[in-house]
C-alpha positions in Angstrom: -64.3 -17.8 66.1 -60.9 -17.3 66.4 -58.5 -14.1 66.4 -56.3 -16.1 63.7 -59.2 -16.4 61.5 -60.6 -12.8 61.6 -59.5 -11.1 58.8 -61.5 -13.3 56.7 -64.8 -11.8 58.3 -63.9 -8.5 56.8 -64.6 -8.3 53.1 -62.1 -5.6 52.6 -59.9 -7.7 52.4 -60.9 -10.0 50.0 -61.1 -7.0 47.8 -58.1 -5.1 48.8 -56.0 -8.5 49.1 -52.7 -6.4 49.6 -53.8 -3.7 52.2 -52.4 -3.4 55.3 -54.7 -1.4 57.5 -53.3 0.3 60.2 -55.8 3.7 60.8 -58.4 1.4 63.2 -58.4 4.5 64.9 -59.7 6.8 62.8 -62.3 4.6 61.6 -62.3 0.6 61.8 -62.9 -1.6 59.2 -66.3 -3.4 59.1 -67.6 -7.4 59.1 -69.7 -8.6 57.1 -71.9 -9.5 59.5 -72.7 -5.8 60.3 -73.1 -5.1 56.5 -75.6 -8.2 56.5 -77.3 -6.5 59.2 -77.7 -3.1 57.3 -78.6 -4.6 53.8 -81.2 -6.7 55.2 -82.9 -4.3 57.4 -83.4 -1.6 53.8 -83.9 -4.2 52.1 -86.7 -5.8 54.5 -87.3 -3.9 57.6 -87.4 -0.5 57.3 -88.8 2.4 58.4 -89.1 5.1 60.6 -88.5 4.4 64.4 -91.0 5.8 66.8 -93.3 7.0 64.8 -95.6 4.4 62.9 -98.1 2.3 64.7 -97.9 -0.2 61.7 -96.9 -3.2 62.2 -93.4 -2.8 60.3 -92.7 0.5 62.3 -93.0 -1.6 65.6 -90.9 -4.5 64.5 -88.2 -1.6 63.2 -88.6 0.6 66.2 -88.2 -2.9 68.5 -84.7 -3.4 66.9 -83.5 -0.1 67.4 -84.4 -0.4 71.4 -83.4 -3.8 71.5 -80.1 -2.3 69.8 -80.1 0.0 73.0 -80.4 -2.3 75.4 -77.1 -4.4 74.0 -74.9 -1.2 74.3 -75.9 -0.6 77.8 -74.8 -4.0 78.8 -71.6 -4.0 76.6 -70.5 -1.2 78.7 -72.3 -2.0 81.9 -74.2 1.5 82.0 -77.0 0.7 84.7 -76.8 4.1 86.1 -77.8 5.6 83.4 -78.9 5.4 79.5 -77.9 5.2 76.0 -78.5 8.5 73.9 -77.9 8.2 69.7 -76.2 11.1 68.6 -74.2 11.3 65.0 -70.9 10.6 66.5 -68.1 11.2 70.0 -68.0 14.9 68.9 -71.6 15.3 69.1 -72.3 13.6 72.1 -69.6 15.8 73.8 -71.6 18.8 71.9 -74.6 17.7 73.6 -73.3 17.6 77.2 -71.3 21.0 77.0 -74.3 22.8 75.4 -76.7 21.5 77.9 -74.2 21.8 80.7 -73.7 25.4 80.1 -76.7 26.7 82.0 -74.9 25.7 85.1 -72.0 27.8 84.3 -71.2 31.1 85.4 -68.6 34.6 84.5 -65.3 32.9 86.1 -66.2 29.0 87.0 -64.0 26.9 85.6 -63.9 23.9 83.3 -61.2 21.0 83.6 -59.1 19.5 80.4 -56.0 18.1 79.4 -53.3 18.8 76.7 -54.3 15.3 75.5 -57.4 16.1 74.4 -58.8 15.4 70.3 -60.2 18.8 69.6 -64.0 16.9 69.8 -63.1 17.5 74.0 -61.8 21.0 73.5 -63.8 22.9 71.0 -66.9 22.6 72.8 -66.1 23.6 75.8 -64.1 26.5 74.2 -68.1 28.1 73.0 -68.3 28.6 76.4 -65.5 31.4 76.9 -67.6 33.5 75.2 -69.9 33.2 78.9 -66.6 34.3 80.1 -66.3 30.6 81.3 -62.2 29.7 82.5 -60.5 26.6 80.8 -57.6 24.9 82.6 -55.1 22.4 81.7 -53.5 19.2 83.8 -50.4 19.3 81.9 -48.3 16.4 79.9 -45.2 15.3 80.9 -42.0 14.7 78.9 -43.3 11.2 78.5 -46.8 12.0 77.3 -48.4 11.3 80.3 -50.9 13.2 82.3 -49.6 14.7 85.2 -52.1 13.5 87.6 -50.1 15.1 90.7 -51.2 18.4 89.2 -55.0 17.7 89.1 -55.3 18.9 92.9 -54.2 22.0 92.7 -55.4 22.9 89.4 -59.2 22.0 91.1 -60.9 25.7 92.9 -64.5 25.8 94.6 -65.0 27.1 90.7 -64.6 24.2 88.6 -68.0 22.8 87.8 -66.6 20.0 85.2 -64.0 17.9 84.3 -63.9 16.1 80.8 -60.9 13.9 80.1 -59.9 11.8 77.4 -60.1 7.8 78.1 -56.9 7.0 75.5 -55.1 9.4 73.9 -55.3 8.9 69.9 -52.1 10.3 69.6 -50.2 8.5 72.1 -52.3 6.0 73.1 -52.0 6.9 76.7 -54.7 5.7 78.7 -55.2 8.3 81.5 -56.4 7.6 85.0 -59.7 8.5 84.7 -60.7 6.5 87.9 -58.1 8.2 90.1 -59.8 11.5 89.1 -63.0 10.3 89.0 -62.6 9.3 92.2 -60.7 13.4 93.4 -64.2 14.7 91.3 -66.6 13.0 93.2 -64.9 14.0 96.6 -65.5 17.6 95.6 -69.0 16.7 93.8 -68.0 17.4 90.3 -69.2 16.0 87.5 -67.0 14.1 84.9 -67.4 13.3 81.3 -65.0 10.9 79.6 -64.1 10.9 75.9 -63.7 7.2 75.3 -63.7 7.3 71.6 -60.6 5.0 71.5 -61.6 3.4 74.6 -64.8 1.2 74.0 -64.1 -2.2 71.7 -60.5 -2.3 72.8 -60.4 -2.5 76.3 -62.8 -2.9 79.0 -65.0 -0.1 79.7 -67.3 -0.6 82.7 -69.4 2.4 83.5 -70.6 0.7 86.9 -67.3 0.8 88.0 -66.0 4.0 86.6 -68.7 6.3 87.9 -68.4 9.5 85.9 -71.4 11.3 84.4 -70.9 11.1 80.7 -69.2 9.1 78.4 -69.1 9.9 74.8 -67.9 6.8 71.6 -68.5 6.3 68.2 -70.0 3.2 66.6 -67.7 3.3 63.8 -64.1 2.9 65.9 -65.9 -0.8 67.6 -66.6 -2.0 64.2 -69.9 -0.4 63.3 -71.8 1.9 61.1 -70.4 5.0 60.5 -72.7 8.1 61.3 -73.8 6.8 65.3 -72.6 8.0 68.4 -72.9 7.1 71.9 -73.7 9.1 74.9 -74.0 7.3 78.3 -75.6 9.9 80.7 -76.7 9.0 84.4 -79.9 9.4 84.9 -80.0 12.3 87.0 -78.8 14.5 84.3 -81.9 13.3 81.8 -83.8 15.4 83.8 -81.5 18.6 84.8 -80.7 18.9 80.9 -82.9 20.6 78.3 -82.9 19.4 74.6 -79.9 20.0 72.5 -81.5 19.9 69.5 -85.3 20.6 68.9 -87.8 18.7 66.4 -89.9 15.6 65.7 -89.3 12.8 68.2 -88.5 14.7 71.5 -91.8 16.3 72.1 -94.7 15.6 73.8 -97.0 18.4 73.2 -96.6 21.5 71.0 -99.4 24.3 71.2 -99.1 28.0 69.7 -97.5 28.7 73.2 -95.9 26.4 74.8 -94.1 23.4 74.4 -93.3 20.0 76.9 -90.7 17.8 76.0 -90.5 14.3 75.8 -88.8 12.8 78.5 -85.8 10.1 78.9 -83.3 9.9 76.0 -85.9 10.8 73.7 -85.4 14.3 74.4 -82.1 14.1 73.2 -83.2 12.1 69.8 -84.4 14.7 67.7 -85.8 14.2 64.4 -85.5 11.2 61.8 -82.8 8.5 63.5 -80.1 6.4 61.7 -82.1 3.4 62.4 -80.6 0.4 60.1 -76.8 1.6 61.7 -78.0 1.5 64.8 -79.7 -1.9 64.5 -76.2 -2.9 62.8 -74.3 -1.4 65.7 -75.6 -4.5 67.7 -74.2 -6.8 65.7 -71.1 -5.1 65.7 -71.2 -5.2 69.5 -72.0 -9.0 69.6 -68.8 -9.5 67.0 -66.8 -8.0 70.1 -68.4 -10.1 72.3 -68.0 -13.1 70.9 -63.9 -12.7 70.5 -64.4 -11.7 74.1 -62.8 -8.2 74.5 -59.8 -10.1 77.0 -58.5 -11.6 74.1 -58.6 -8.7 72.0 -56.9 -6.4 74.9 -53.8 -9.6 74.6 -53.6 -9.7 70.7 -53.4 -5.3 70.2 -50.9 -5.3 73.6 -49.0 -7.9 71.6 -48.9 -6.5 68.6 -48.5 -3.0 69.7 -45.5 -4.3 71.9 -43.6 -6.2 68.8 -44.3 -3.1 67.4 -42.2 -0.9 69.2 -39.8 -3.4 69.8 -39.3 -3.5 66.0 -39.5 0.0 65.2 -37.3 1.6 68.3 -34.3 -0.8 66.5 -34.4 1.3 63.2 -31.9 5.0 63.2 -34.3 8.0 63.1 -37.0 7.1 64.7 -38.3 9.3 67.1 -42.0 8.2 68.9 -44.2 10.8 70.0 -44.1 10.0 73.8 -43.2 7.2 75.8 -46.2 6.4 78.1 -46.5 3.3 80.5 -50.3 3.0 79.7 -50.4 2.1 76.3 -53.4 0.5 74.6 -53.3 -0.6 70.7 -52.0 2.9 69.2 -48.6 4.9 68.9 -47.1 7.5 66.7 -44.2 8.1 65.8 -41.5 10.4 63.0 -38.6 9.2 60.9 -36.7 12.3 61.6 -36.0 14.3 58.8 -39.1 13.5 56.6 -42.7 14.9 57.0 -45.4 12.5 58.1 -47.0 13.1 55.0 -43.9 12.0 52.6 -44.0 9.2 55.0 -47.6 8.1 54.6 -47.4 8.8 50.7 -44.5 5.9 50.8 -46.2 3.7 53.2 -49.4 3.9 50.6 -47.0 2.5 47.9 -46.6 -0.5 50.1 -50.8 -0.4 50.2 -50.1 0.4 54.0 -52.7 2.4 55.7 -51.5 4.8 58.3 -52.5 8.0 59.5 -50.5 10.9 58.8 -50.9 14.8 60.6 -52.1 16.4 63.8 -54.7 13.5 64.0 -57.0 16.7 65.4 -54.9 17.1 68.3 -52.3 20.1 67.7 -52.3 20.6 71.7 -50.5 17.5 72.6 -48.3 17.9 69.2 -47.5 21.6 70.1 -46.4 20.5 73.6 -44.1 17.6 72.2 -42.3 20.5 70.0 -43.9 18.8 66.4 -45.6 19.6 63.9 -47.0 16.6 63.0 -46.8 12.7 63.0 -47.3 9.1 62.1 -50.1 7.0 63.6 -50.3 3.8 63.8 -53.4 1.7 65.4 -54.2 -1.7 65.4 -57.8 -4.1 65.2 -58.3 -7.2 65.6 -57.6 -7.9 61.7 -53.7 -7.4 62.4 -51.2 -9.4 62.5 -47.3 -9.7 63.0 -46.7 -9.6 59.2 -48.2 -6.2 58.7 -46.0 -5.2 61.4 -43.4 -6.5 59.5 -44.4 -4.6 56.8 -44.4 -1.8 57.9 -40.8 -1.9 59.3 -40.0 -2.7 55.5 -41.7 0.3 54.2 -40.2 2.7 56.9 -36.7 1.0 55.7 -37.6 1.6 51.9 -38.5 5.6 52.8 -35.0 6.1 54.4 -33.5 4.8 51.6 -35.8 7.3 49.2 -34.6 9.9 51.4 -31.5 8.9 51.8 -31.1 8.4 55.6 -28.8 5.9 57.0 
């Protein structure tokens, strides 16, 4: 299978002949080889997982481990395992929640201004412990300043949690440079990689942090899973998040043991057929082998900008040297909004807003912006198109 013949695979397409989608990273579109995958497992396959000792409930609950098992080796997680949650913001729920029993009044948490409010709002429960949050700053380019991580790290901070690739930006931050400062002072790291995983190379081997929190719906699969890679020593040193069937192993009048492993963490009635699906969705990746997809985004995202940066009144929301398949940008003197509403007249899909990030927008002096993000269904003509339309909204708006 080829890049050049992708956009077949998606029947979205063949339904919405003229759409131009360009918001893969708020939710990507889906093949239909992962809809295949859903509809027959409801339609043939199902039940619950984990609970059933019926035939039908092994061969389900087989498919969901099996599904498992695929993930961990997509992403090379041997240190550790695959938790199902609902999505990234849960997962990063999960670890700050169970985390926060380690915390003390005055230690101190480490963030960015990058961060998607799914790797802020968590963390900021914990002030009312009288926990500390710090900042490493953005530069003028968008950038993290990673010069500033050193001194910004005391004998109090207990955690850093850092987004892989900014989904404003599209910034990918050295997350192995402070991985590498955390483990040196023994703390613990968990990486958002919600725009990270099914567009470039994520090797948890390699990296070595703690955590890492994605979503099954920005590689291609079901929406409603999420992902939680946790070492192994934390299965243990963490108590349930969330408490019900499936992550027990004995209840009395008064006292209760928990189920160990990920189990724990997998509390009452799973999304079963969208996991299962996720595999498949995780195989399509595979297959296109995710080098080639890294090449055709970095192309596109490059012609892009190329494109764009020759048009009057555009101004792009930072300039970063690490740039993976997403950037935003304004046409000064319109809202993103009036933007988008044009763009949808030209059936071109874009996100338009804060993109849940009003940190990194707030430190760039905006208000809001124009996101564009590209999948492996795009090509040079939607780029193309989209150049038109923001040429067409000028002229609405009479701009020269």
């Amino acid at each position: 299978m080829s890049l050049k013949e992708i956009k077949s695979k998606f029947p979205i397409f063949k339904s919405n002949k003229k759409l131009i989608y360009l918001d893969t990273a708020n939710s990507a579109q889906k093949p239909k080889v992962v809809a295949d995958v859903m509809d027959d497992f409801y339609r043939n396959k199902y039940s619950n997982i984990g609970r059933g000792v019926y035939s039908l409930a092994g061969i389900a609950t087989e498919a969901y481990e099996q599904s498992r098992q695929t993930i961990k080796k997509f992403v090379n997680g041997t240190e550790g395992e695959i938790i199902f949650t609902k999505n990234s913001t849960e997962s990063i729920n999960l670890v700050a929640n169970c985390f926060s029993k380690f915390l003390k009044e005055g230690d101190e948490i480490l963030l960015s201004e990058a961060e998607h409010h799914s790797n802020y709002v968590p963390w900021h429960f914990l002030r009312k412990n009288k926990v500390n949050i710090k900042f490493i700053p953005l530069n003028a380019d968008g950038e993290l300043d990673i010069n500033k991580i050193n001194s910004l790290i005391t004998n109090k901070t207990k955690i850093i949690s850092i987004i892989h690739i900014s989904n404003v930006t599209g910034h990918t931050s050295p997350i192995k440079k402070i991985i590498e400062v955390a483990k040196l002072k023994k703390i613990p790291v968990c990486i958002d990689g919600t725009q990270g995983v099914g567009h470039v190379n994520v090797n948890l081997k390699e990296l070595d942090c703690d955590f890492y929190a994605f979503s099954s719906h920005k590689m291609y699969g079901p929406a409603g899973v999420g992902l939680l890679y946790m070492k192994n020593k934390w299965l243990d040193q963490f108590d349930p998040f969330l408490g019900g069937g499936g992550m027990i192993q004995n209840v009395d009048l008064k006292n209760i043991t928990y189920a160990s492993g990920v189990s724990k963490f997998e509390a009452g009635t799973m999304p079963s057929a969208e996991v299962v699906a996720l595999k498949e969705a995780v195989q399509f990746i595979d297959q296109l082998k995710i080098k080639n997809i890294i090449n055709h985004e970095q192309n596109l995202t490059n012609y892009a900008l190329d494109k764009l940066s020759k048009i009057n009144n555009i101004e792009f929301v930072g300039t970063p040297s690490l740039k993976s398949s997403l950037f935003s940008f304004n046409i000064k003197g319109i809202h993103s909004h009036d933007v988008s509403t044009v763009f949808d007249q030209d059936h071109i899909a874009v996100r338009a807003g804060h993109h849940c990030c009003q940190i990194l927008h707030k430190k760039m002096n905006i208000v809001s912006s124009i996101r564009v993000s590209f999948g492996i269904y795009n090509n040079q003509q939607d780029v193309d198109a989209l150049c038109d339309s923001v040429k067409k909204c000028k002229k609405l708006f009479k701009l020269n």
